[in-house]
VOBA-563074 format. One record per residue (C-alpha): residue number from 1; y negated, z negated, x negated. Coordinates in nm, 2 decimals, m for minus. Example, Ala and Ser with C-alpha at 12.3 -4.5 7.8 and 13.67 -1.06 7.14 Angstrom:
residues 2
[1,[0.45,m0.78,m1.23]]
[2,[0.11,m0.71,m1.37]]
end
This chain:
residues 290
[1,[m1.15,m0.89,m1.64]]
[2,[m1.15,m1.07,m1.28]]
[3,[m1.11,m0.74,m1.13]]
[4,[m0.85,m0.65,m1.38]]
[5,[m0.69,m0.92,m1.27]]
[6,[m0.71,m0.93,m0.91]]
[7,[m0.58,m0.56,m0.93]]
[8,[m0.25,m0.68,m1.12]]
[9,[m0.13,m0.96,m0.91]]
[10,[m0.25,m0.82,m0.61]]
[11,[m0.05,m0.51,m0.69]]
[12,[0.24,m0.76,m0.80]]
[13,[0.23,m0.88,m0.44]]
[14,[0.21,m0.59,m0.26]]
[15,[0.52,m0.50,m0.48]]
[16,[0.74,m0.72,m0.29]]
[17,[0.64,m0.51,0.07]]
[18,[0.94,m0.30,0.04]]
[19,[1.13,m0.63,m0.06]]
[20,[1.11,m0.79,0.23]]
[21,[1.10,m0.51,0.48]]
[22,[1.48,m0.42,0.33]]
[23,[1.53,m0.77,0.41]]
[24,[1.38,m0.74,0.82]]
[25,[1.57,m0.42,0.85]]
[26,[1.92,m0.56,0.76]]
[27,[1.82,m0.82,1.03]]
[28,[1.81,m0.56,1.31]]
[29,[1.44,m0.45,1.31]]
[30,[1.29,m0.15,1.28]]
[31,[0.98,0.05,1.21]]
[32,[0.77,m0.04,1.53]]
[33,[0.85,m0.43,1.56]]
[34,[0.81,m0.48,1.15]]
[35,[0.45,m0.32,1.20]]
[36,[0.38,m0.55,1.52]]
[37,[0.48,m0.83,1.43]]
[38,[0.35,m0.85,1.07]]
[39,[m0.01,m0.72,1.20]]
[40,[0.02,m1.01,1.50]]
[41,[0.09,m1.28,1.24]]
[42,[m0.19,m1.12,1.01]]
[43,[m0.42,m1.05,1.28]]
[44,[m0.53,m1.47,1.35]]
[45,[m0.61,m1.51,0.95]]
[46,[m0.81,m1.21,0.92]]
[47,[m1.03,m1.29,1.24]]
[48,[m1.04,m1.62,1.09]]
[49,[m1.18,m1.54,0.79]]
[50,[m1.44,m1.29,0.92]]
[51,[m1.59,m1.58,1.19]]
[52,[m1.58,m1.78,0.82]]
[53,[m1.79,m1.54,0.69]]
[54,[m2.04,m1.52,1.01]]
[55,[m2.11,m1.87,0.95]]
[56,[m2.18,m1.86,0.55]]
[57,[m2.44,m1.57,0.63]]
[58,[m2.69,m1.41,0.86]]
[59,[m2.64,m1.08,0.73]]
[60,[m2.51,m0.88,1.00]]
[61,[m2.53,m0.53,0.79]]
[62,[m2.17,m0.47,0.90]]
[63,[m2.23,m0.37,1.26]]
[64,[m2.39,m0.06,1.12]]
[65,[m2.07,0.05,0.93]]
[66,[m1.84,m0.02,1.23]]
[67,[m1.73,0.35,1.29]]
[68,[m1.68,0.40,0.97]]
[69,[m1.46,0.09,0.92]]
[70,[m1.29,0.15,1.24]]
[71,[m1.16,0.48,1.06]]
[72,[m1.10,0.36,0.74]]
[73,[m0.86,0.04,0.92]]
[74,[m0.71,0.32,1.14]]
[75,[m0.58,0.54,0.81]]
[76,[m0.58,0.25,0.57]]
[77,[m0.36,m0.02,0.76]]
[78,[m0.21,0.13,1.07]]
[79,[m0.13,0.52,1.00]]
[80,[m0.04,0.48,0.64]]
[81,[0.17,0.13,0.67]]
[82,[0.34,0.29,0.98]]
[83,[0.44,0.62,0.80]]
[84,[0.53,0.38,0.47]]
[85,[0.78,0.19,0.69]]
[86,[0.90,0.48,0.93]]
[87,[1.06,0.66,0.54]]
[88,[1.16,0.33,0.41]]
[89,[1.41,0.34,0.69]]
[90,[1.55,0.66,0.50]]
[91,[1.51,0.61,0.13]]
[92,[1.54,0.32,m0.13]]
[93,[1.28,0.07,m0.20]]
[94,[1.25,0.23,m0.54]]
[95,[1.17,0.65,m0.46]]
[96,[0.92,0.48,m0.18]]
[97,[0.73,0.26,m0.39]]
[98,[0.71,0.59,m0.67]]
[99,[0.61,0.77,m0.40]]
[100,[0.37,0.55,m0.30]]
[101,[0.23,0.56,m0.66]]
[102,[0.08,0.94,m0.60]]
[103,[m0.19,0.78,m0.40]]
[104,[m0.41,0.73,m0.74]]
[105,[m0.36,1.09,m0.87]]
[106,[m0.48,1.16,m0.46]]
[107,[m0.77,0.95,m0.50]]
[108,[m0.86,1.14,m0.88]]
[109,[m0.80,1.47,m0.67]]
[110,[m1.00,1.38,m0.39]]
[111,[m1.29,1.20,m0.58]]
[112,[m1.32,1.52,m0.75]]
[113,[m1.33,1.71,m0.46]]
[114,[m1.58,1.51,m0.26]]
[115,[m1.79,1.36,m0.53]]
[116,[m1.76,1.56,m0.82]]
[117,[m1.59,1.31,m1.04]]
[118,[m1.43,1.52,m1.39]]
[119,[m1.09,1.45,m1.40]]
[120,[m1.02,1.38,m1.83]]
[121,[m0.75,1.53,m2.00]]
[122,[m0.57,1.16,m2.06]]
[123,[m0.54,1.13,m1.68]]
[124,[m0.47,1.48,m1.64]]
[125,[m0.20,1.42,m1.87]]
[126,[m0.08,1.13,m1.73]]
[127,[m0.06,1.16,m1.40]]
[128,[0.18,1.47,m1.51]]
[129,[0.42,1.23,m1.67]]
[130,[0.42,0.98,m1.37]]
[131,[0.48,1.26,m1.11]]
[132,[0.77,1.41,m1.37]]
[133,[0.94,1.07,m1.32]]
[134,[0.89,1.07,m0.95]]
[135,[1.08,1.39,m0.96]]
[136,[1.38,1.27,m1.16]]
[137,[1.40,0.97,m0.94]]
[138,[1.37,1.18,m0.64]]
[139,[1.64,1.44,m0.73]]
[140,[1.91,1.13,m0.81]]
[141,[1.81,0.97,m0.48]]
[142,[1.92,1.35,m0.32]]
[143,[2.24,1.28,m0.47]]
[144,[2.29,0.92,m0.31]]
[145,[2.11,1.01,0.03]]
[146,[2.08,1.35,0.10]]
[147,[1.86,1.51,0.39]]
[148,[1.73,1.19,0.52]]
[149,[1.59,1.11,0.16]]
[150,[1.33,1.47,0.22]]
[151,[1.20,1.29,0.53]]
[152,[1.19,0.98,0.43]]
[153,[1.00,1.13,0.11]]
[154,[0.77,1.29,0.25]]
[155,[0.66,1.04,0.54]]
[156,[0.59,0.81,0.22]]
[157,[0.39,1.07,0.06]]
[158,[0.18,1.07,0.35]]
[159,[0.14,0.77,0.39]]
[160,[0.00,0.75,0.00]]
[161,[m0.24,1.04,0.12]]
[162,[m0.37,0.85,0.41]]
[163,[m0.46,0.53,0.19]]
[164,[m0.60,0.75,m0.12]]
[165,[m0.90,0.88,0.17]]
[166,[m0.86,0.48,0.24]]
[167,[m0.95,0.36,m0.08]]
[168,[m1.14,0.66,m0.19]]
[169,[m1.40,0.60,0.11]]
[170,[m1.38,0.22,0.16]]
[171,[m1.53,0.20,m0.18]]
[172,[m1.89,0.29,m0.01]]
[173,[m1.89,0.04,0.25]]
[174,[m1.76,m0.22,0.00]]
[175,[m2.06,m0.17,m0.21]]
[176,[m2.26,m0.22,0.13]]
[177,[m2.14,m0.57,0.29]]
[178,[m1.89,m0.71,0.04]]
[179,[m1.53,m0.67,m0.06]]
[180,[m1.43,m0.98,0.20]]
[181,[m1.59,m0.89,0.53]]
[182,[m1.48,m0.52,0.45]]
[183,[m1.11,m0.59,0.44]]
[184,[m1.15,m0.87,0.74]]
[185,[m1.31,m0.62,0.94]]
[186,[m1.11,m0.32,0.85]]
[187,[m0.75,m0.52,0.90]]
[188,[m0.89,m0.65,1.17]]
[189,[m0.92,m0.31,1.38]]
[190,[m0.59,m0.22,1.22]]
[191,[m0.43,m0.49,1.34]]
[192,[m0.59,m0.40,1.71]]
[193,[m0.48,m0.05,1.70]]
[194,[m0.07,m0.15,1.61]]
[195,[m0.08,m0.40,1.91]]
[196,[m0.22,m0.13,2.15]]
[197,[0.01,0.16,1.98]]
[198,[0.30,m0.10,2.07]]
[199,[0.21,m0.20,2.38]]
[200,[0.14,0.15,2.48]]
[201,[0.53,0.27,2.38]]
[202,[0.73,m0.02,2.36]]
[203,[0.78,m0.37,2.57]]
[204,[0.70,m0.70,2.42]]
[205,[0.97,m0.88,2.59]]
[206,[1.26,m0.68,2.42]]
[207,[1.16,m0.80,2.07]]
[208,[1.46,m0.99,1.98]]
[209,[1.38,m1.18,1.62]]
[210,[1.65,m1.39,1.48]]
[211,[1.50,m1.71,1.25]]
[212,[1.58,m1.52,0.89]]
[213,[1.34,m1.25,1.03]]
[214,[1.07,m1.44,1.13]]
[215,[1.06,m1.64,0.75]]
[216,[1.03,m1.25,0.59]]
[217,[0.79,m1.17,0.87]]
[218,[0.57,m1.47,0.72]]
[219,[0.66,m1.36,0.41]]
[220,[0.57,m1.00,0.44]]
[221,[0.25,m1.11,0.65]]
[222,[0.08,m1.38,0.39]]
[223,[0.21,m1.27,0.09]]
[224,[0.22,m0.88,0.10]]
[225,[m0.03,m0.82,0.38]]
[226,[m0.33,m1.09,0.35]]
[227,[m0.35,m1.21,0.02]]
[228,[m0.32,m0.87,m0.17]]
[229,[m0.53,m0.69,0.04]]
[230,[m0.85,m0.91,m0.04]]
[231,[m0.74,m0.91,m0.38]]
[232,[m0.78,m0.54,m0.39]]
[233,[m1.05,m0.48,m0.20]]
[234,[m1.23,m0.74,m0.44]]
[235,[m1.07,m0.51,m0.70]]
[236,[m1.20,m0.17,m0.60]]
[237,[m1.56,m0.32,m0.59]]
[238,[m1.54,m0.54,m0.92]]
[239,[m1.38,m0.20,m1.13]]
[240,[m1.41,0.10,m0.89]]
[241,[m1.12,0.26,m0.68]]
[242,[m0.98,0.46,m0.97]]
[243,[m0.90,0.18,m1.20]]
[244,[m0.80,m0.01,m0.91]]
[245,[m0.52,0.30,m0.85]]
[246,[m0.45,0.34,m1.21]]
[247,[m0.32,m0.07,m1.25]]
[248,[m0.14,0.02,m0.96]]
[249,[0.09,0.22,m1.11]]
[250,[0.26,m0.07,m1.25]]
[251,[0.36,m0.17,m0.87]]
[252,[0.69,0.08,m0.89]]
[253,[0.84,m0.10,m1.26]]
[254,[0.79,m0.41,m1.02]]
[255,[0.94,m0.35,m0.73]]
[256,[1.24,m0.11,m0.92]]
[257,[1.29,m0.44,m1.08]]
[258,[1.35,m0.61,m0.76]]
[259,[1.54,m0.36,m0.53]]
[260,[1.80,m0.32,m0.82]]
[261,[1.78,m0.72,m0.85]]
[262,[1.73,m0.83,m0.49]]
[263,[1.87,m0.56,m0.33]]
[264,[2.15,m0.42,m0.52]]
[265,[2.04,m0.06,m0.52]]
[266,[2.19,0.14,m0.80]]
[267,[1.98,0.26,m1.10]]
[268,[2.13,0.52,m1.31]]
[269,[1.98,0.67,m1.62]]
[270,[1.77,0.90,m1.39]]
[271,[1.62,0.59,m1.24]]
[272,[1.58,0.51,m1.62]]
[273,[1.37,0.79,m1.72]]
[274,[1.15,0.80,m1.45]]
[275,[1.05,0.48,m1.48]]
[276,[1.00,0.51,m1.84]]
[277,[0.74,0.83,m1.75]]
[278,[0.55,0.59,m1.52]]
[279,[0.52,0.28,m1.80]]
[280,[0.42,0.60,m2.08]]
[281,[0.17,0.74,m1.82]]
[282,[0.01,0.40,m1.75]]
[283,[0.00,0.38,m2.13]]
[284,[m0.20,0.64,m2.19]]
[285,[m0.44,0.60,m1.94]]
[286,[m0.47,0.21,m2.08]]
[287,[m0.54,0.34,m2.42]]
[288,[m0.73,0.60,m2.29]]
[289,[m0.98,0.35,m2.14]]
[290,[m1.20,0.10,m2.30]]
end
């Protein structure tokens, strides 16, 4: 039940990512500074927490999972959050967090693949559904968007395949030092890699924030960055990665909810339908499960 929990809100609060990054990019931002300076302002809690840690244990297990973390940060946190932002420039809050949602039938695909787990007929089912409704959705957002909506769409999907290996394989080390130093460590070297990717191909000094940017940059740093990615972690090692996946399903009703509410983005009967797919497919899977 706690990792039931920690799945929902956490999932509730990663919900209101695209919210707020809507917001930064009406205040003049774009892909690059968004992913800078919400890893810079996410980067001082995270080493914080990890030194907190050192100082509760001498277990220093971690070191041996280093490379592997290193990876998982790189794919988890800094290629999939920059390919998430770089098609939220071109589609609606709404198709990218669907989208986003294939990353759980990804991880059932991919757990099958690597580790031979059976994929049922209830999930088969319902992951049909839930991908039915990411196509009406999809093929109504053609009609408001055009090209730019196949980009955006499919910089998203990646995105979702780059945090399905993410969640798939961070599952291993989790079981090995602990949901918390996992996720420190792992956002962490993410948080490293953004700086130096910015650095690299951009200059600091041109970052011009206005006051409303930095409050959503605080926002989307505590709220959608640090909190729910401990509570997920947590999550993935209290009820496994494809539970954790299946509960977040429910993320695109949330955030649907609040782009048509926050953001005034239309939602026609095709919007409609496909969200009704995803709430039936999450049903089945719920009854499906004890």
């Amino acid at each position: 039940m706690i990792g039931f929990m920690l799945a929902v809100f956490g999932t509730a609060l990663f919900s209101l990512k695209s919210i707020f990054i809507k917001f930064l990019y009406a205040e003049g931002l774009n892909t690059d500074s968004v992913i800078t300076l919400r890893m810079a302002i996410s980067l001082p809690i995270y080493l914080g927490i990890f030194i907190w840690l050192q100082k509760r244990s001498d277990d220093r297990s971690y070191r041996s999972f280093l490379p592997m973390i290193a990876f998982l940060g790189f794919i988890g946190y800094f290629l999939s959050s920059w390919l998430d932002l770089k098609g939220l420039e071109m589609i609606s809050a709404q198709l990218e967090r669907l989208t986003l949602f294939t990353y759980p039938i990804m991880v059932a695909i991919l757990g099958a693949i690597f580790f031979k787990t059976p994929l049922s007929r209830a999930v088969i089912w319902s992951l049909l559904m839930t991908y039915s409704g990411l196509m009406l959705v999809f093929v109504e957002e053609l009609n408001f968007s055009g090209e730019d909506t196949v980009f955006g769409t499919l910089m998203v999907f990646l995105a979702a395949l780059s945090f399905s290996f993410y969640v798939l394989f961070g599952k291993q080390v989790i079981s090995k030092i602990g949901s918390q130093m996992f996720t420190s460590l792992a956002m962490s070297i993410s948080s490293v890699f953004v700086l130096l990717y910015f650095g690299l191909f951009h200059d600091f000094s041109q970052l011009d924030v206005s006051s409303k940017a930095w409050f959503w940059l605080v926002m989307l740093a505590v709220f959608s960055t640090v909190v729910p990615s401990y509570m997920i972690a947590e999550a993935i090692h209290k009820i496994g990665p494809a539970q954790t996946g299946i509960i977040g399903s429910l993320g695109p009703v949330m955030t649907m909810g609040m782009a048509v509410w926050l953001l005034h983005e239309p939602f026609t009967s095709y919007h409609l339908a496909g969200l009704l797919l995803v709430v039936f497919g999450v049903g089945i899977l719920t009854k499906a499960k004890p």
